[in-house]
Backbone as CSV, one residue per row, in Angstrom:
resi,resn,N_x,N_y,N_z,CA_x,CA_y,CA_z,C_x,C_y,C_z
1,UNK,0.834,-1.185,0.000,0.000,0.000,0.000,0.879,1.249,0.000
2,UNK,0.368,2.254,-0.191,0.776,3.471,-0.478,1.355,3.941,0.777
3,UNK,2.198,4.008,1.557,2.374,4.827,2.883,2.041,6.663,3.160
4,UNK,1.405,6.940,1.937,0.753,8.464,2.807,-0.785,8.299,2.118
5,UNK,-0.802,7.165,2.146,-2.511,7.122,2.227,-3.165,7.507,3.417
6,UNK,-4.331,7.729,3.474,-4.619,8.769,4.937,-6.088,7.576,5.363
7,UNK,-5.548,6.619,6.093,-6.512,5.802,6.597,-7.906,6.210,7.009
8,UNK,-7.897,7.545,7.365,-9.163,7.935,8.303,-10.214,8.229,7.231
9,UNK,-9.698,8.245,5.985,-10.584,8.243,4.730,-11.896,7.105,4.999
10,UNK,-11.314,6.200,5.442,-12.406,4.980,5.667,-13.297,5.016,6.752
11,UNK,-13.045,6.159,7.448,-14.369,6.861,8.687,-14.988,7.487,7.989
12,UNK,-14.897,8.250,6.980,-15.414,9.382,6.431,-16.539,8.420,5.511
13,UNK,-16.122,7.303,4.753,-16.386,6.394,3.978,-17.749,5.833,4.426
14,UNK,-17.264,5.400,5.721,-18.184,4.766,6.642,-19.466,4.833,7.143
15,UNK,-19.104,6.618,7.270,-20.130,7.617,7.892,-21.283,7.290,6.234
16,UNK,-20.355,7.897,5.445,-21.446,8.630,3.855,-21.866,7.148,3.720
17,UNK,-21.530,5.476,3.742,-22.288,4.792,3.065,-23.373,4.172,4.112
18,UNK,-22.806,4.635,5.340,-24.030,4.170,7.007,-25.597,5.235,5.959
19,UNK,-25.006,6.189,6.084,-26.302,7.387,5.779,-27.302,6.870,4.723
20,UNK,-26.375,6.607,3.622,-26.779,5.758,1.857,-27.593,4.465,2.320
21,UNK,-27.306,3.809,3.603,-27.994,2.735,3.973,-29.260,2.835,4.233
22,UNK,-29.098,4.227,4.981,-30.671,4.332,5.734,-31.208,5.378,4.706
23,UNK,-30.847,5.971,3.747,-31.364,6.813,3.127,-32.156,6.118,1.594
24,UNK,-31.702,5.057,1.313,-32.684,4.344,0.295,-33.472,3.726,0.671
25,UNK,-33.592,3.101,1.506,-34.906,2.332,2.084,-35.861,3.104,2.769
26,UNK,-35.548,4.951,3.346,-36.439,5.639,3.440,-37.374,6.227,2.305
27,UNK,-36.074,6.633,0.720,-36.349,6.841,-0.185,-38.013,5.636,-0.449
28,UNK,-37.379,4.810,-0.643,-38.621,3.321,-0.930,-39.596,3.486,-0.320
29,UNK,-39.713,3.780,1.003,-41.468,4.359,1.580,-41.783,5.541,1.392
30,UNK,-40.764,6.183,1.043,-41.833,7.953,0.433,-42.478,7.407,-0.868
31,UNK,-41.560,6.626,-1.704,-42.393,6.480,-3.238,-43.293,5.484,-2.663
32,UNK,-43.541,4.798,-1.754,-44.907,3.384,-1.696,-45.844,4.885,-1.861
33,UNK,-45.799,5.748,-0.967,-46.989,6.818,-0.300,-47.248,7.250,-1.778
34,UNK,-46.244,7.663,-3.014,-46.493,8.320,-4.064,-46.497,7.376,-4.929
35,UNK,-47.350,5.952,-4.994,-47.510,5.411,-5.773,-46.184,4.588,-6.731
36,UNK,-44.801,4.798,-6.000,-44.031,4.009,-7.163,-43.324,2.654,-6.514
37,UNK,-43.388,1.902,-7.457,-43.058,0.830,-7.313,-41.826,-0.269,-8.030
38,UNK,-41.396,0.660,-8.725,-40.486,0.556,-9.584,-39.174,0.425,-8.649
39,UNK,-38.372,-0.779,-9.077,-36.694,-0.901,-8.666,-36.935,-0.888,-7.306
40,UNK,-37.868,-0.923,-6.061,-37.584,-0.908,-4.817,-36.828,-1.803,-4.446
41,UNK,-36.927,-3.261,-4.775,-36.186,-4.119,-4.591,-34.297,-3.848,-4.727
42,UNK,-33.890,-3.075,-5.579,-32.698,-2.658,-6.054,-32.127,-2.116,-4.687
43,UNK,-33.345,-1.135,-4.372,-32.940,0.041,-3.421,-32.683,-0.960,-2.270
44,UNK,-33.338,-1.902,-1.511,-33.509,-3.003,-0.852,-31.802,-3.396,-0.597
45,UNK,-31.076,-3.913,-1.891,-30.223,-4.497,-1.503,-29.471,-3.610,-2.295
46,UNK,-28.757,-2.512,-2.608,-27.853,-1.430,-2.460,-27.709,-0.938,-1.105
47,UNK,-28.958,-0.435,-0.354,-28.780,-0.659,1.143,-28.265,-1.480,2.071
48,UNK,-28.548,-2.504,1.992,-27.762,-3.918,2.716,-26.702,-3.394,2.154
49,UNK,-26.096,-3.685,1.012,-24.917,-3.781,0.542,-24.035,-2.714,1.231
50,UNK,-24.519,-1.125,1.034,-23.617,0.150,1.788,-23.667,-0.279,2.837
51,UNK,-24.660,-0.643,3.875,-24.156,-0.797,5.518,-23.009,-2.067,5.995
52,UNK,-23.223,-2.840,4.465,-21.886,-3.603,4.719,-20.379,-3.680,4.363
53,UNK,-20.290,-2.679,3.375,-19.126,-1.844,2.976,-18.921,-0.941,3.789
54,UNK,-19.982,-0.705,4.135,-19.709,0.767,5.975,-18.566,-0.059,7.004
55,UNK,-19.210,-1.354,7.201,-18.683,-2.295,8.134,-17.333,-2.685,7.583
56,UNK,-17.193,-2.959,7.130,-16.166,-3.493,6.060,-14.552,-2.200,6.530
57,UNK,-15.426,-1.239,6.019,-14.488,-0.065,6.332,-13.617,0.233,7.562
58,UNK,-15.164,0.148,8.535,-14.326,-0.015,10.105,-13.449,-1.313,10.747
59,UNK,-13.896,-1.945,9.667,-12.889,-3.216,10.060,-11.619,-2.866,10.090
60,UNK,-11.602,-2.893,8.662,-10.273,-2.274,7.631,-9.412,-1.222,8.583
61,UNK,-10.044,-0.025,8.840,-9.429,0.745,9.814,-8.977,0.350,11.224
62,UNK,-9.805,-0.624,11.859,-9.573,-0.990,12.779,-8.164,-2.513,12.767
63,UNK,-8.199,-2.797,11.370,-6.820,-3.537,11.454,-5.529,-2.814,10.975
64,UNK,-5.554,-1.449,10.377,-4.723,-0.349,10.324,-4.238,-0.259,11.605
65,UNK,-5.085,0.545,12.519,-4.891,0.513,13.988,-3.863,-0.845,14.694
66,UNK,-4.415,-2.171,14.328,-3.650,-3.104,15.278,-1.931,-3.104,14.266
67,UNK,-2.266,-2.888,13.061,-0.811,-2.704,12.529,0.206,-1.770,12.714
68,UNK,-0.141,-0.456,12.927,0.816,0.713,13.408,0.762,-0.010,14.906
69,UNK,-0.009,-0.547,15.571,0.367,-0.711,17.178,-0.146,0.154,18.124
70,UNK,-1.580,0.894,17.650,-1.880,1.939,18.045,-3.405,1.232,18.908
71,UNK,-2.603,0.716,20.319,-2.970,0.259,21.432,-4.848,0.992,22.143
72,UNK,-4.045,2.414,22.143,-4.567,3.729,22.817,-6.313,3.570,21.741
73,UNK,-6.012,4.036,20.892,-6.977,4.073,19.991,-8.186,2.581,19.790
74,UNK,-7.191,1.834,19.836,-8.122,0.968,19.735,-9.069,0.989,20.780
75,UNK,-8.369,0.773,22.009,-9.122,0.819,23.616,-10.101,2.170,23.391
76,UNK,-9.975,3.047,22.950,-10.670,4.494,22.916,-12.283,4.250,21.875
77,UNK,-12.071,3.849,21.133,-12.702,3.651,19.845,-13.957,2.517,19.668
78,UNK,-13.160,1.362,20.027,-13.767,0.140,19.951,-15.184,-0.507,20.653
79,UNK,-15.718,0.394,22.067,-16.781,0.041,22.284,-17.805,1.019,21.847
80,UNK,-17.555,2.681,21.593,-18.632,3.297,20.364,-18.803,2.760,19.169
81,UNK,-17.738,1.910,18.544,-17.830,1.632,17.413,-18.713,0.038,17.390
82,UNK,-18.360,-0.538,18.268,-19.493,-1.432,18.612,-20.861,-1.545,18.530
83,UNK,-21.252,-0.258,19.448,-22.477,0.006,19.643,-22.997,0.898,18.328
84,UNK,-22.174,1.749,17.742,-22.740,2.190,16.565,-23.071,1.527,15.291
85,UNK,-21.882,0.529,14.673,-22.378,-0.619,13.664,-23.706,-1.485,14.602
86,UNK,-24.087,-2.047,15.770,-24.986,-2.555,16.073,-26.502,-1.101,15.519
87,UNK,-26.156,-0.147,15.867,-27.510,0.697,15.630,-27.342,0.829,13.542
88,UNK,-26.684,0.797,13.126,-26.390,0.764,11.962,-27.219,-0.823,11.177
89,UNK,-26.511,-1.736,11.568,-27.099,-2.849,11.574,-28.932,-3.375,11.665
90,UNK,-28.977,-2.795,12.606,-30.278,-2.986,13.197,-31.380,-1.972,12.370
91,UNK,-31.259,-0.592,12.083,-31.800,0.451,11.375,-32.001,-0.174,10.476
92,UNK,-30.382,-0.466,9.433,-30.969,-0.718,7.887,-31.815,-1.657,7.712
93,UNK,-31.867,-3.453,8.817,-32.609,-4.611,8.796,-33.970,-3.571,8.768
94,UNK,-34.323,-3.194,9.715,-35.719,-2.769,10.382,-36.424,-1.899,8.943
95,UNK,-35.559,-0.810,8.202,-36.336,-0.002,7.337,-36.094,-1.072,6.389
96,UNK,-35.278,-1.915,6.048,-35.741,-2.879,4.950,-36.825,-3.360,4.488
97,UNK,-37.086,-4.406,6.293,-37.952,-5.326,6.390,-39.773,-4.219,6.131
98,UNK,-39.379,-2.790,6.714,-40.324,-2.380,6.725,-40.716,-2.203,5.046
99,UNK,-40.106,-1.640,4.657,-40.159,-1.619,3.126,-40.852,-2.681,2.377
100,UNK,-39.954,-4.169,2.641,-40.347,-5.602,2.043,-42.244,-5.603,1.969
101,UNK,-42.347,-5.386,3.753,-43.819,-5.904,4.235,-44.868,-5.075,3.369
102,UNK,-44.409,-3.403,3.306,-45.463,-2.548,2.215,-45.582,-3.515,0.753
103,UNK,-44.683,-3.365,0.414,-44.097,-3.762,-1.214,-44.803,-5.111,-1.458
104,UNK,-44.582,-6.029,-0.633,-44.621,-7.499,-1.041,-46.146,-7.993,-1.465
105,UNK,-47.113,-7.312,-1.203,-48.499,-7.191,-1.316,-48.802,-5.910,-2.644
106,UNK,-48.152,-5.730,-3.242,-48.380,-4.513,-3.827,-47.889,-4.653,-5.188
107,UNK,-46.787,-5.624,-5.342,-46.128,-6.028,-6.810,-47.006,-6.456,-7.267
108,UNK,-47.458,-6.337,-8.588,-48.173,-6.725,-9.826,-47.685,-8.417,-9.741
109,UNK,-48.362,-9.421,-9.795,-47.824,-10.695,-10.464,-48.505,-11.155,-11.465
């Protein structure tokens, strides 16, 4: 790897694709209310997908961390970051599933 790559890029990363997670599957119940029904499913799992490239990220950073040896940080970091991928986790399942339950009665077959 590059040595002046700037690791913390992958917090920043983290943050914008956590948001992208919860922000398409909200997208998907404003259009149920306005009648569209088109590609929700897409939106469905582009969501999953960002909250798991979110995760992915903090991993990644967090094995940066055990490689420089940066003890401090980890201990500092590691139980917000816990509890935040768990609320991350849990959000995107919940507006998914909420999404699925509108939708699944509503597709044309």
């Amino acid at each position: 790897m590059i040595d002046s790559f700037d690791y913390g890029l992958f917090n920043i990363g983290s943050i914008v694709l956590g948001l992208v997670a919860w922000i398409l599957p909200t997208i998907n119940l404003i259009r149920y209310n306005k009648g569209g029904q088109k590609n929700w499913i897409t939106f469905s799992i582009l969501s999953i997908s960002a909250c798991s490239i979110s995760l992915w990220f903090q991993i990644f950073y967090n094995n940066y961390l055990v490689k420089i040896e940066d003890l401090s940080a980890l201990l500092d970091t590691t139980p917000t970051l816990v509890i935040v991928s768990g609320v991350l986790v849990f959000i995107t399942i919940g507006l998914n599933i909420i999404s699925l339950a509108l939708y699944k009665n509503k597709v044309p077959k």
